[in-house]
N, C-alpha and C positions, 0 to 999 in steps of 0.2 A: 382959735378953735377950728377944727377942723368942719367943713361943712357938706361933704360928703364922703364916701368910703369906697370903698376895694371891691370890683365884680372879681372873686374869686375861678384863676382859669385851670383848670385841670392840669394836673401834673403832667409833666412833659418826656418822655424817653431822655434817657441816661444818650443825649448823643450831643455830636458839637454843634454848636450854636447859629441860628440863621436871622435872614435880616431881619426877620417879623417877631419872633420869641427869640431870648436866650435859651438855650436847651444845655443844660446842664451834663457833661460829662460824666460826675458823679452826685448825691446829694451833697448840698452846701450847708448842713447842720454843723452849728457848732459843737463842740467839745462838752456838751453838758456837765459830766462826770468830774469835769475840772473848773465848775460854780464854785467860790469859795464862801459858805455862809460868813454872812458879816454878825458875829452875835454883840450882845451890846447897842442894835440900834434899833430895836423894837422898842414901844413904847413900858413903863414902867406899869406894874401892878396896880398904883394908885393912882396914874393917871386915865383918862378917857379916848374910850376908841374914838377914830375919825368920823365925822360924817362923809358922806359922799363927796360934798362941796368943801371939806376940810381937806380928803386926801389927796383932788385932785391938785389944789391948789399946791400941799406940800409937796407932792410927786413932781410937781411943775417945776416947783423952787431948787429942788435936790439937783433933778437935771441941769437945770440952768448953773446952777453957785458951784456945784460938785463936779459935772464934767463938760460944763459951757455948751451943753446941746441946748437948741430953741426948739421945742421938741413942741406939737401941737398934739392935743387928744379930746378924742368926745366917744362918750359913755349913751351906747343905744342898751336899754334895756341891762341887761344882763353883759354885754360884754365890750370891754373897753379899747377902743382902737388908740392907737400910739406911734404916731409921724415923725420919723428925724431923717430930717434932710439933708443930703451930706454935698458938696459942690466940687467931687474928687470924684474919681472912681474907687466903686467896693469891690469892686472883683479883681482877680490875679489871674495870672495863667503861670503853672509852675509844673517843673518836672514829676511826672507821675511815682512813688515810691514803688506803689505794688500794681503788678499787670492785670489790666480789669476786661478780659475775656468774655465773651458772652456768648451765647449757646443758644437763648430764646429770642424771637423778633416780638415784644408787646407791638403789633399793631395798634390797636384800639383798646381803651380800656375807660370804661365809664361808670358811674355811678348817680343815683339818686335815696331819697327818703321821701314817699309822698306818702296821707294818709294810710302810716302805721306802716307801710310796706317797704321794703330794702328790695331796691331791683339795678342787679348788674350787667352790663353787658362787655365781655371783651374775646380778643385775637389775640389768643399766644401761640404759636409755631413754633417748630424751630427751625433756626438758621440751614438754611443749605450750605453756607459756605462760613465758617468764623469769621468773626468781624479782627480785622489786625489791630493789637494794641496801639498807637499811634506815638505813648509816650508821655505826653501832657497829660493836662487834667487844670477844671478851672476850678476856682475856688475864690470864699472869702476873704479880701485883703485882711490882715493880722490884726492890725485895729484895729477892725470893723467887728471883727469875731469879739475883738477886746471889749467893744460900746456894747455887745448882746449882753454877756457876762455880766457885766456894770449895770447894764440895763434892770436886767433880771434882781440885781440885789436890791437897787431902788424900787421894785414892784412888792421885792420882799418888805423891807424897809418901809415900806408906806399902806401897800393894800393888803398883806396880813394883819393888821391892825387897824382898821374898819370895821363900821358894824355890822356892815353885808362887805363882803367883796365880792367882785365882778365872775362870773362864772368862766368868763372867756377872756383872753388876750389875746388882741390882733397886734403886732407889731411890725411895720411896716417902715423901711430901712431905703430911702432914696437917693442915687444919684441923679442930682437935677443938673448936672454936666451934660449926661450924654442920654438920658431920659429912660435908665433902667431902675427896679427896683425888687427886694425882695423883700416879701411878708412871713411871721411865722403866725402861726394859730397855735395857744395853750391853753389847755383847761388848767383851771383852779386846782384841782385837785390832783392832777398831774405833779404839779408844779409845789405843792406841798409832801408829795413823797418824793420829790427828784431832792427838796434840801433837807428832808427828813432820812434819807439814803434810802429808802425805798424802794429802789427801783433801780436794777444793774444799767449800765452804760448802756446795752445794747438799746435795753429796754425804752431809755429815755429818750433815742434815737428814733425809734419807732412813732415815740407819739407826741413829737413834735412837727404840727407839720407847716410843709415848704410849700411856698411857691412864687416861681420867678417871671416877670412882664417887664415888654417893654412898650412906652410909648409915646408919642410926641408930645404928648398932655402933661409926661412926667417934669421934659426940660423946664428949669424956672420953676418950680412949684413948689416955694416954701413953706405953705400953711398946706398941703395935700388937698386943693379945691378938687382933683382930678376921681380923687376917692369916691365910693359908694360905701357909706359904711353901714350894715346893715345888724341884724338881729342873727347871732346862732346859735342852734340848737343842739341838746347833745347827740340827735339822731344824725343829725347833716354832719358833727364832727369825724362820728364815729366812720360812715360813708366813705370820708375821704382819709380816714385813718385807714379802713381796708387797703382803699385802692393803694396807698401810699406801701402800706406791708407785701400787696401782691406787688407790686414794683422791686422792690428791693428781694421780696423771693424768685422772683424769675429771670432780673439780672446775673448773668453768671451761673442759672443752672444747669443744670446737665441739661441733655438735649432730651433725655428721656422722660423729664419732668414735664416737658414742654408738650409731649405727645398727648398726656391725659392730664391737663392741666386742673380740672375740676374739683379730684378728689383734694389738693391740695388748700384752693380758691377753698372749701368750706370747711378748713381746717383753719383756715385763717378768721374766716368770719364768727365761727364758732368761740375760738379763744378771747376775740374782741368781746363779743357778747357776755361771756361768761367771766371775762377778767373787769368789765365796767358793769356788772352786775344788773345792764338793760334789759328791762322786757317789757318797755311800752312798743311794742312791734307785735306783730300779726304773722309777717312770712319774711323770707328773703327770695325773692328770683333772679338765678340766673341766666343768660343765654350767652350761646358760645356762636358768635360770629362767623368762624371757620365752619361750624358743620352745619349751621343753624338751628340747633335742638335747645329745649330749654328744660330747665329742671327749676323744682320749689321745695322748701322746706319750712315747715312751720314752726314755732319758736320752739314748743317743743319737743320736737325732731331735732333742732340744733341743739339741748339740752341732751341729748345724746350720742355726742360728738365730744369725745372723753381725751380723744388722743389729740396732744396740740403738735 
């Protein structure tokens, strides 16, 4: 069992990698769109859902007998963390296909949920000078993306057939070689229209999220002692699903995007809101770092925010 969890670190700039963080070139999502449901291995009609203590156990066993992972996990509340340790390297460096250009500089870009409130703070600019394509690009080693895949059908395979399932999935993916590691975060209910086809590729891109660490605590660390595994909420998800969406909208875009960053940032938040059907919230605030001015909108105010 896993006996502590993951302090969750902010998404990182789309740049190459330094000695303290991996910094990702591009996002390292897998290929969702190419989950293949496994049907036939759900439980039968006249059988009985899992208990909690039932599923984890089978969940345990699948891993182990079906793709020889020693995979540890513990269940805080509501959402399930999931440690597999791997003693290779996960990561690749491979030739870039398509040239990934960028226009915007994210300085800073941060988020929180505290009582009821959504408050953002970020720097986007744009570039004075374009950044050179360089060519590469780092990525998921192939079999690693393979064990997510796998992963995911064994979560299907076991925790859609429970009598509660876990609202959250932490999945956390280690190389104890060199002491890196990447974690995904999934909501339940994501995760039920991604194999229900619910939800277009991009989409399914969007709201799975990433994030990458490294650290000395990881080398050696088969049961994930190094973890904090905590409690989350769908307010804190949703947070870092913005920030993850303004990431991916200002990589790459025009520079003119970048000048009045704003109206876009509440076009994103808006959609969030309106597409997870939230409204245990009170406002969202923004501030813009570069000019220092801040702006609020109250829920709703974001209810009228029609254009996504």
């Amino acid at each position: 069992m896993v006996s502590s969890g993951l302090q969750r670190s902010k998404m990182t700039p789309p740049y190459p990698p330094s000695p303290k963080k991996l910094k990702p070139k591009f996002l390292l999502l897998p290929v969702l769109f190419f989950v293949v449901l496994i049907y036939g291995c759900g439980l039968s009609e006249d059988e009985e859902l899992y208990s909690k203590d039932m599923a984890e156990r089978k969940f345990i066993q699948i891993c182990r007998e079906e793709y020889n992972w020693d995979v540890n996990t513990k269940l805080i509340d509501n959402t399930l963390w999931i440690y597999i340790p791997y003693e290779q390297g996960i990561f690749q460096m491979k030739a870039n296909r398509y040239a990934q250009i960028s226009k915007c500089a994210i300085s800073s870009l941060e988020g929180k949920f505290s009582n009821r409130i959504f408050y953002f703070e970020y720097q986007i600019t744009p570039l004075l000078r374009t950044q050179e394509d360089k060519g590469y690009t780092y990525g998921l080693a192939e079999e690693i993306s393979e064990d997510f895949r796998s992963l995911l059908n064994a979560i299907y395979r076991v925790y859609f057939n429970t009598k509660q399932s876990p609202e959250f999935y932490v999945i956390v993916m280690a190389d104890t070689a060199n002491g890196v590691e990447i974690s995904y975060t999934i909501y339940n209910e994501d995760l039920k229209k991604m194999y229900n086809n619910a939800l277009a590729g991009e989409e399914q891109y969007k709201r799975l999220l990433q994030d990458i660490r490294g650290s000395l605590a990881i080398i050696n660390d088969k049961e994930g002692r190094h973890l904090t595994c905590h409690r989350i909420n769908l307010g804190q998800f949703l947070t870092e699903q913005i920030i993850q969406r303004i990431r991916l909208k200002f990589f790459g875009a025009d520079s003119k995007l970048c000048q009045v960053p704003e109206e876009e940032i509440w076009k994103i938040i808006s959609y969030v809101m309106h597409t997870y059907q939230f409204q245990d919230f009170l406002k969202v605030n923004l501030r813009n770092l570069s000019s220092g001015t801040e702006a609020g909108m109250s829920r709703w105010d974001l209810e009228g925010i029609k254009e996504f």
